[in-house]
Each structure stands twice: as C-alpha cells, then as structure tokens.
C-alpha positions in Angstrom: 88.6 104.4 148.4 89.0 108.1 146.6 86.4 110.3 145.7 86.1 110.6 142.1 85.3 114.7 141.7 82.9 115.8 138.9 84.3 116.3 135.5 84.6 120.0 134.2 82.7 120.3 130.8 82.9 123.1 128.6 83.2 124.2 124.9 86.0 122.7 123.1 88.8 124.9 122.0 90.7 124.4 118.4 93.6 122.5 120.6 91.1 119.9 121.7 89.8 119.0 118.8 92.3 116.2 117.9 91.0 114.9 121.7 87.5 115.3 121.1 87.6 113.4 117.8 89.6 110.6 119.3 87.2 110.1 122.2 84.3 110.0 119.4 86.5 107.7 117.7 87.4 105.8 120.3 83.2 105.1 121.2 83.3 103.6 117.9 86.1 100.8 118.0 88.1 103.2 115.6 91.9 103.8 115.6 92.5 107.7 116.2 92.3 110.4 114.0 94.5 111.5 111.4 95.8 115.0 110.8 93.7 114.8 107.6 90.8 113.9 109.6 91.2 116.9 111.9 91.3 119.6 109.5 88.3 118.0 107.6 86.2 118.4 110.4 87.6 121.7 111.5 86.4 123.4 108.6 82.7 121.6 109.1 82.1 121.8 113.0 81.5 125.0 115.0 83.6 124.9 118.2 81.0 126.3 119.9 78.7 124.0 118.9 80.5 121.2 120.7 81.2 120.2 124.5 83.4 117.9 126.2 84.2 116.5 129.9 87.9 117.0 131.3 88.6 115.1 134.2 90.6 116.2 137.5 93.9 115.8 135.7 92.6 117.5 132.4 91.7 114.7 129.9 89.0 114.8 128.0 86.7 111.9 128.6 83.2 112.9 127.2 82.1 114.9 124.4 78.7 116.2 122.6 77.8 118.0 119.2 75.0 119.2 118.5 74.4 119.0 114.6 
C-alpha cells in the first residue's frame, strides 16, 4: 500500500478558479460551472481571499473562502 503525501494548499490563482468552483460545486451535488458562472464570481471574490488543496499530481481537491 502507497503513501498518500500531504496535499499542497495555497491561494488560488485566476486559472484555478473554474477548479475551485467546481470542487464547491461538486460538495453540493451540482453539475459544474458555467463560463457565465465564472466570470460572476470573479468579479465578487478576492483571489486572495480563497485557498485550495492540490494533490501530488496537481488537482485541486479542497478549497476555503473566507467571506
């Protein structure tokens, strides 16, 4: 059996943010998000304001915001 290694979190960037919404969406039982979706909440949310977990290979699998 592996090791799993400790995820890498950090601030999102604007290219995660499609990622990070999805993973919120995904939480909730919803589809993923829409390039309308996106922009709406690019123009509400700080970037630096919001965190997320990257696995080994890079994928996001975690996020928090704080409001």
């Amino acid at each position: 059996m592996s090791r799993m290694s400790a995820p890498t979190v950090r601030p999102i960037h604007d290219e995660d943010l499609a990622a990070f919404i999805g993973v919120q969406r995904t939480a909730m039982l919803h589809g993923p998000p829409g390039d309308d979706d996106v922009a709406a909440r690019r123009a509400l949310w700080p970037a630096g304001r919001a965190l997320a977990a990257f696995d080994a290979e890079g994928t996001l699998c975690g996020t928090a915001r704080s409001f």
